[in-house]
N, C-alpha and C positions, 0 to 999 in steps of 0.2 A: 477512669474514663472508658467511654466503650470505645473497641477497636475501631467500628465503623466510623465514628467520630473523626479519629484521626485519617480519614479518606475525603474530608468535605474542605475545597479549596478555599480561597479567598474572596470565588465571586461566586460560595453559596452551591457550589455542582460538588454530585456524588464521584469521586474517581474512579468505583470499582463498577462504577456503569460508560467509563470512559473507554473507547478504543484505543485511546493512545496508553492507557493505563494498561490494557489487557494486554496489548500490541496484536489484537486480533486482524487488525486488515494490514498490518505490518508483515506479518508471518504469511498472510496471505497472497500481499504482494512478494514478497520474497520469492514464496513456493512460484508464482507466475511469471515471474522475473526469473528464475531457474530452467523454466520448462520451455522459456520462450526462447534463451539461449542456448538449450540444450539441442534445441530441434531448429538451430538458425531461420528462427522464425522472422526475421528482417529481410532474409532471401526469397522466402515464398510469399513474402509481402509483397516486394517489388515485382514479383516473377507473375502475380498471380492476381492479387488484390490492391494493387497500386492507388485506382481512383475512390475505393474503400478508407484506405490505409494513407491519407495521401499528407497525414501527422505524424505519421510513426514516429519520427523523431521526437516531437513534445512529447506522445504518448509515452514512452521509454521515459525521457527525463520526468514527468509526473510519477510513473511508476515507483524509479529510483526513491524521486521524495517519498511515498506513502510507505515505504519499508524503511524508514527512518523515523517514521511518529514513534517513538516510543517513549 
């Protein structure tokens, strides 16, 4: 059987065209999730872009989720 074969789910989709297969926006969020704590990016939120940012909260917990597609 071919390899690619064994990457085709149950409802018919390629997996190695999957982001959650690659974990490419996983890795991504990660890296943005790092850099965002690294540089206490929630303080220059408030400090600075408040009525911009005025989610931060969900926006973090969404983040959280998309670095866990994998």
């Amino acid at each position: 059987m071919d390899d690619k074969r064994k990457l085709v789910t149950y409802c018919g989709l390629y997996c190695g065209d999957c982001s959650g297969y690659s974990q490419d926006i996983a890795k991504v969020a990660q890296k943005l999730n790092v850099q965002l704590e690294r540089y206490k990016y929630d303080l220059t939120v408030k400090a600075m872009f408040s009525k911009q940012f005025k989610d931060l909260d969900q926006f973090k917990e969404n983040l959280i989720f998309l670095t866990q597609m994998k």
